[in-house]
N, C-alpha and C positions, 0 to 999 in steps of 0.2 A: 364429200363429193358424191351427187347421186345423180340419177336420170334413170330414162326409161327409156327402152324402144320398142314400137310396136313390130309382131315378125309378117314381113310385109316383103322383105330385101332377101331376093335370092341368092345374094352372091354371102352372104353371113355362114358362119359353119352354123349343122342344125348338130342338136344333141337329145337322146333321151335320158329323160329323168329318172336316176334307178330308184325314186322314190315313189313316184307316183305314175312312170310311164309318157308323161304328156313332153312331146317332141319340140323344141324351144330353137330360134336361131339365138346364137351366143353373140353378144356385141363386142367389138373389139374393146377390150378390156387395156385400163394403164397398170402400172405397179401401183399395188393396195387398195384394187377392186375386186368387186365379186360379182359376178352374176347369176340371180336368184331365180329356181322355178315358181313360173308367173301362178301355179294352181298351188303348191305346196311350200314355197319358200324353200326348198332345199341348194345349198349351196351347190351351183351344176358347174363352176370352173372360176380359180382365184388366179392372182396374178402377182407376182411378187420380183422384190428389184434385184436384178443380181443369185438368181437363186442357188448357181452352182457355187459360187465361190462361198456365200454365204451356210449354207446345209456343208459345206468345207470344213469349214472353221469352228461353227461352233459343233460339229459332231467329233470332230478330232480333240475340242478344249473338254467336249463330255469325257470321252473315251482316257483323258488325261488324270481326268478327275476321279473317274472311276476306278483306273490304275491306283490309284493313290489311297482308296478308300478299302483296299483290299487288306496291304500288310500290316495297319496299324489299328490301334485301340479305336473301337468304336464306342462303348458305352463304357465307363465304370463304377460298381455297384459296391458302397461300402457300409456294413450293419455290424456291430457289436465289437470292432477291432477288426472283422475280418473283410480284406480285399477281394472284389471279382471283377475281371475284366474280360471283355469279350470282342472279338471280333464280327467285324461285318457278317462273313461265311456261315458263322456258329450257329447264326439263328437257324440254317439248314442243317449243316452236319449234325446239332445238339439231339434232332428228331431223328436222324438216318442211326447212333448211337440208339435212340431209343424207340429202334425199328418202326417208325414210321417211315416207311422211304416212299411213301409216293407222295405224302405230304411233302415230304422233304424237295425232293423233285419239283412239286411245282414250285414251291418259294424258290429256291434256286434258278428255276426256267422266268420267273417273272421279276424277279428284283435285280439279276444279273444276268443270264447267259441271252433272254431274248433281248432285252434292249440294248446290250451290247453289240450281239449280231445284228441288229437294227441296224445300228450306228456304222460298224463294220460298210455290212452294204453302200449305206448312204454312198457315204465316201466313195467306194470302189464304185459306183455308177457315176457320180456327179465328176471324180476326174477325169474320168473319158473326156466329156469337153474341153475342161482345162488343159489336159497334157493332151492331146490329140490320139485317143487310142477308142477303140470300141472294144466293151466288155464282154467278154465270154458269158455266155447264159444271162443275156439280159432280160431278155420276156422273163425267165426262169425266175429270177432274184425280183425284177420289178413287181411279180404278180405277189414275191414272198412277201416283200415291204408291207405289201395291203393284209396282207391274213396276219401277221404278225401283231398289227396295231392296239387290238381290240384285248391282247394277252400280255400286256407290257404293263405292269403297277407297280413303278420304281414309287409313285407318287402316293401311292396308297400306302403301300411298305413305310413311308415317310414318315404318313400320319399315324399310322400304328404304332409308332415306334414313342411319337409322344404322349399318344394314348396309355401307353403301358406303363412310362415315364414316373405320368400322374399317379398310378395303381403303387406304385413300392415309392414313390416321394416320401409319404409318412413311415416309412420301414428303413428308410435306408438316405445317405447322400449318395448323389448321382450325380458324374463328369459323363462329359460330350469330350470324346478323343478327335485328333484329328481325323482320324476313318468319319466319322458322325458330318463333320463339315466339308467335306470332300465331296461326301455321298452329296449333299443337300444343293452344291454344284453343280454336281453330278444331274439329281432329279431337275434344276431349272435348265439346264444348257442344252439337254435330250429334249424335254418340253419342246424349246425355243426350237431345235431342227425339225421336229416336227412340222412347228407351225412355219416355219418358211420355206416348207418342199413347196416347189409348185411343178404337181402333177401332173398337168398338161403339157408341163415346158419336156420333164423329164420324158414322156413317153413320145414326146416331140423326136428328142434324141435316140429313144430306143427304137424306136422300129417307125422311124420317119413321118410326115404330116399326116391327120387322117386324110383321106381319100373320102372326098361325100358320094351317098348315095342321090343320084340326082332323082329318082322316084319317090323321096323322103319327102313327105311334106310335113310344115311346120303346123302347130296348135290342132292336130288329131294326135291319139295317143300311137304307141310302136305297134301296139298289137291289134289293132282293127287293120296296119298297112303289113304284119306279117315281120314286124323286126322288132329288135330289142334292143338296149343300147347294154354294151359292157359295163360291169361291177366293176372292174378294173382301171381300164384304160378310158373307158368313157365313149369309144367310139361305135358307134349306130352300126347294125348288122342286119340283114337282110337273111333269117332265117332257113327261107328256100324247103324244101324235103329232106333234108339232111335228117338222119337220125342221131346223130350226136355234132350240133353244129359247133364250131369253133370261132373264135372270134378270128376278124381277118387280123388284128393287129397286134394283140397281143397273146393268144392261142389258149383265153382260158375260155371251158366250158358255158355252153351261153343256153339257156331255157326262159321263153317264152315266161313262165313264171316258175318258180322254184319247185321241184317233185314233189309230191305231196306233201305240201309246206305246213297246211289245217294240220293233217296228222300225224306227221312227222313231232311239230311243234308240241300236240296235247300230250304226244306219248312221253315227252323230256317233260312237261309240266309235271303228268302226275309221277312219274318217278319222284320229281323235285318234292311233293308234296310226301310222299313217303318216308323220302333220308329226312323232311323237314321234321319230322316226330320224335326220331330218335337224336335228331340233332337240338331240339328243346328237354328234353327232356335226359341225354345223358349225358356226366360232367364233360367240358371239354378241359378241366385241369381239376388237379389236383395240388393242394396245397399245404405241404407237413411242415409244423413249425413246432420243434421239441420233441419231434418223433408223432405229434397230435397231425394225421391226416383231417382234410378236408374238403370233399368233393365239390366245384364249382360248377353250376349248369350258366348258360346265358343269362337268364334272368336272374339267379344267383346276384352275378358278377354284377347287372346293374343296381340289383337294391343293396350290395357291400358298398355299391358307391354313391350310392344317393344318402345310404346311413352315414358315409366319411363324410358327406357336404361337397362333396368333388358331383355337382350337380352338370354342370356342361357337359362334363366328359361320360357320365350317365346319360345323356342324351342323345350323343354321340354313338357310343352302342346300341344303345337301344333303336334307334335311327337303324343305324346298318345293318345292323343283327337282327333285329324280330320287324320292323316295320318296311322295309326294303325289298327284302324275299317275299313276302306275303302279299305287298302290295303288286310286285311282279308278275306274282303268278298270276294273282287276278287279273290283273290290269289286259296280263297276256291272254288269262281266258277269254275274257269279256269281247278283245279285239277278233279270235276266233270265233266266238257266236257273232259277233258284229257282219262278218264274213259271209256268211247264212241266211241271217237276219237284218240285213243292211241299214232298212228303215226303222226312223224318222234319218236323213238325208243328215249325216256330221262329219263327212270325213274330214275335215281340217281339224276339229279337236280328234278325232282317234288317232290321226296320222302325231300330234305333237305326243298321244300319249306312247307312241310309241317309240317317239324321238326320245323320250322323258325313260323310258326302260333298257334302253339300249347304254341311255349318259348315267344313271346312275346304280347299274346291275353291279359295277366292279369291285364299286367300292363296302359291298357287304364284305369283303374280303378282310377287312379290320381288323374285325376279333380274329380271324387265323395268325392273320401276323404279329397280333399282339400276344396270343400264348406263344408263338415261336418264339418272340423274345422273349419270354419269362421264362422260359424253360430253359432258353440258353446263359439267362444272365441270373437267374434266383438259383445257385447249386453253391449254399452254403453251408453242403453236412449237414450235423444234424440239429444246427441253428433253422436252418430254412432252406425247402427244398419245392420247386413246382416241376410239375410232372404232367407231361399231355393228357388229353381223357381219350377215348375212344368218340366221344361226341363232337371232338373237332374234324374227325374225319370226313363224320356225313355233316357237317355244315360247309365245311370247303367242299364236299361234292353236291349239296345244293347251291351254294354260289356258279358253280362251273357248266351244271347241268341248266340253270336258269339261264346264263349266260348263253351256252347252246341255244338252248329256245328262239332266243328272242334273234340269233343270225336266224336261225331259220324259216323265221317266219317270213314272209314274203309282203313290205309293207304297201309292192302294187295291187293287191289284193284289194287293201280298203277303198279302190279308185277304180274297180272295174268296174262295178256297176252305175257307177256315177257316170261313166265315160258314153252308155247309153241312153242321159237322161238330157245333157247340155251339149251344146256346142263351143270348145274353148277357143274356137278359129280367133277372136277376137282379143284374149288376152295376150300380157305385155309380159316382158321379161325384161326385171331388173335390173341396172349395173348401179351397184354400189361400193363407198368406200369402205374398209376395215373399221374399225371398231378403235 
């Protein structure tokens, strides 16, 4: 189901696009529409059927599932007669035993305690409607939900895990416990509440209908009329002289365009490009078999696997691990000198590359959670032993530091200049159906 309406009708709610700025009236929307910015295509508000009860249900079946994936056998690893089994947890405790703890920390913060807490919240906001109560620290939790998002890789952890799988298959036979099938409930049923919050409805509930600005007009962007629209909540603000303005609705921090976004952003690029030297270059494991150590760097790890013929999964790395980050930073550079240097007129392709750096930064995180699990699951004495390197450390803090980056970059940036070249008074905004 699709259409178009052109913003003509003053009684429509208007909104700004946190992507590109340009002020859109939103069309009344059914369950399993969306309506798109007419300059950038960004998805500026979805609609969904039943959301409370729904984001109910299945955050309660995740949280079930994950319960369940805690106390029992996740993987087990058997070579030469001898048994190893492992739990979910181990692929973090195994690192905090062998004092890596901030590695440790974050696999633990992103495979379990953040999307738990995720899920937690869901619930605790979304019953309010249902059981008739209003939540304690709702702005508070609502604004968590959104920063939360972007640090949540149950789904990555996933694929790591049978990345790693393939790496000791020829070494050893390997069972999937039920922790393993639990988890992988787990990863789709969190997915699914993800995908059927609907955000608008929720902040519907928290802190009541937006209130429009009637001096907002539609198709100029916020910041020629002096307003912005919230990261958060979505609702259009009226800047004024404030020196630290707040949003009227749900009380996060609101700037014109982000504090020094350019520099802020190049200063975590080239950090990123720093840790990225020692992170190719020194092993991130080690791997003793008969007491014979043997240091593995990245690239290592992909030509052992392209010489075993496990070509896909060679790929796979090598993708997340050395083409991912590097095309990142560029990618990230390139959109900062773009900034400066505006012309020849593309924002629509810099804007998708940017879309393009944001959706696939996380999942360089692969290879960290693939020596987590080899480290937790390969401790067979002095048959065979893997050991972390010090190179995993700075490749998880070039994944994290990139990831910084690219929140921080400000992607209305690539549209200010644009914004004094055309008149968008005329274009349309979207309503389409889901996918």
């Amino acid at each position: 189901m699709s259409g178009s309406l052109t913003i003509t009708s003053p009684q429509l709610p208007l909104r700004a696009c946190t992507e590109c700025d340009l002020i859109s009236e939103i069309p009344r929307l059914s369950p399993g529409e969306a309506a798109h910015c007419p300059r950038c295509n960004h998805v500026m508000a979805q609609r969904h059927n039943k959301p409370a009860t729904h984001v109910v249900a299945y955050a309660l079946a995740a949280l079930v599932a994950l319960g369940i994936s805690l106390p029992f056998t996740f993987i087990s690893f058997e070579a030469n007669g001898v048994l190893r089994q492992m739990g979910l947890t181990e692929a973090a405790t195994t690192l905090l035993a062998e004092h890596y703890e901030l590695l440790s920390l974050l696999i633990w913060s992103t495979i379990i305690v953040l999307p738990g807490l995720y899920l937690l919240i869901s619930i605790y906001l979304h019953l309010g409607p249902l059981w008739g109560y209003t939540p304690l620290a709702r702005r508070w939790l609502g604004r968590l939900l959104k920063r939360m998002q972007p640090w949540m890789m149950a789904d990555v952890f996933l694929i790591g895990v049978l990345v790693s799988m393939v790496k000791v298959l020829a070494l050893a036979s390997i069972g999937f416990g039920t922790s393993f099938w639990a988890y992988v409930a787990f990863v789709v049923l969190m997915l699914k509440t993800s995908n059927v919050m609907d955000h608008d409805w929720l902040w519907t509930f928290i802190a009541g209908p937006d209130r429009p600005i009637r001096h907002a007009i539609a198709g100029q962007t916020g910041a020629s009329q002096g307003m912005t629209g919230c990261t958060v909540c979505h609702a259009i603000n009226d800047l004024g002289t404030g020196k630290k303005p707040r949003c009227r609705r749900c009380d996060e921090r609101l700037h014109m365009r982000r504090p020094h976004s350019i520099q802020a952003t190049m200063a975590l690029l080239l950090t990123a490009v720093l840790l990225y030297i020692p992170a190719m270059l020194l092993p991130i494991m080690t791997v003793s078999t008969l007491g014979d150590r043997s240091p593995q760097t990245v690239i290592a790890g992909v030509l052992h696997l392209i010489g075993s013929g496990d070509w896909p999964i060679a790929l796979i790395i090598f993708v997340a691990s050395v083409v991912i980050p590097i095309a990142k930073i560029m990618a990230l550079t390139w959109l900062c000198w773009k900034v400066y240097r505006p012309r020849p007129w593309r924002p629509h392709v810099r804007h998708r590359l940017y879309f393009m750096t944001e959706v696939i930064g996380r999942w360089s995180m692969i290879d960290v959670f693939v020596v987590a699990l080899l480290v937790a699951l390969v401790q067979l004495g002095a048959i065979m032993e893997v050991y972390p390197g010090a190179g995993v450390i700075a490749f998880a803090s070039v994944v994290v530091i990139t990831m910084m980056a690219a929140m921080r970059f400000d992607p209305r940036l690539l549209w200010d200049e644009l914004s004094y070249q055309q008149d968008p008074s005329h274009e349309q905004v979207s309503s389409s159906g889901e996918a």
